[in-house]
C-alpha positions as CSV (number, residue, x, y, z in Angstrom):
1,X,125.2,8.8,28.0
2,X,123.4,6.7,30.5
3,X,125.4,6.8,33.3
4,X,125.2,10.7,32.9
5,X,121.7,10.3,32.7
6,X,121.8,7.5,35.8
7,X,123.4,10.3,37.7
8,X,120.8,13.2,37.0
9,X,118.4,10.9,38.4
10,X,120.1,9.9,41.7
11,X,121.1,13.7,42.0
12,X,117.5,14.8,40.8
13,X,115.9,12.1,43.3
14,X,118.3,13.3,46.4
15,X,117.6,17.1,45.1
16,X,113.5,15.8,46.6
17,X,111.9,17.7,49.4
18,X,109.5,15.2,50.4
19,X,110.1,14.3,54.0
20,X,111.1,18.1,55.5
21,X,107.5,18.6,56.9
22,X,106.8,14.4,58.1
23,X,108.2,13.6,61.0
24,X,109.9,10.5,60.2
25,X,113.4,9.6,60.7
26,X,114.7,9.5,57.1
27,X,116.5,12.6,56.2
28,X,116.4,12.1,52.5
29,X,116.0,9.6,49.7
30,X,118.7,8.2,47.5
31,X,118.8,6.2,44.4
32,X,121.4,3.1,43.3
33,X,121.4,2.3,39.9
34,X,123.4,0.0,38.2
35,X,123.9,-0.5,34.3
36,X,124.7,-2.7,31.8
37,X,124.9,-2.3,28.0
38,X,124.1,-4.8,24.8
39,X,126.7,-5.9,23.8
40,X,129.3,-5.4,26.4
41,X,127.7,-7.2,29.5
42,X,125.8,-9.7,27.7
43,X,123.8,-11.1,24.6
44,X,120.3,-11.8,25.7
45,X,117.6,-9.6,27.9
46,X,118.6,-12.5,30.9
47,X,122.0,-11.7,30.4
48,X,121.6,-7.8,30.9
49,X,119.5,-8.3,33.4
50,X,121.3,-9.9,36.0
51,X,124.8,-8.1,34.8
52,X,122.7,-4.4,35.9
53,X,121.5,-6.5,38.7
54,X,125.0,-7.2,39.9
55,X,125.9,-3.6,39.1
56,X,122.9,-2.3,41.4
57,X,124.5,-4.0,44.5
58,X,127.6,-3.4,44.3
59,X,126.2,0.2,43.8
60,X,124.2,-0.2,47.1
61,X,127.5,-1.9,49.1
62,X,129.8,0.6,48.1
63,X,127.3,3.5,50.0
64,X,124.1,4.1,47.9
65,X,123.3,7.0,46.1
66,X,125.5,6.1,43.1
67,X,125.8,4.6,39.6
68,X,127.8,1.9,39.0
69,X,128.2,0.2,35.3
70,X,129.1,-3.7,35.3
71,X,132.7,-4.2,35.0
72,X,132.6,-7.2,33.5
73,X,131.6,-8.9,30.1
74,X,129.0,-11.7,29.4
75,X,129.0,-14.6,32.4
């Protein structure tokens, strides 16, 4: 349920018309997300934290605009 919900936002956020009428040199906005659940990726706030934290990047390397959950349990 909230990587359906991680992905409404990243389309919801691309879906935005903000820049059409600025004359700027981004065509449009995306959104990473990365997620990690209690108790699959860790046991403490910390713990979740940084899981979702690695999530996020590999989200951002792998060519933005996307959701990626942790793969991998507690550290």
């Amino acid at each position: 349920e909230a990587e359906k919900r991680a992905w409404d936002v990243c389309s919801g956020v691309a879906a935005l018309d903000l820049l059409s009428n600025h004359p700027c040199s981004i065509e449009r906005i995306t959104t990473s997300i990365g997620l990690a659940c209690l108790p699959d990726h860790g046991s403490s706030a910390n713990d979740l934290a940084e899981a979702a934290d690695r999530a996020l990047y590999e989200a951002k390397e792998s060519g933005r605009n996307r959701v990626v959950t942790c793969s991998g349990g507690e550290k």
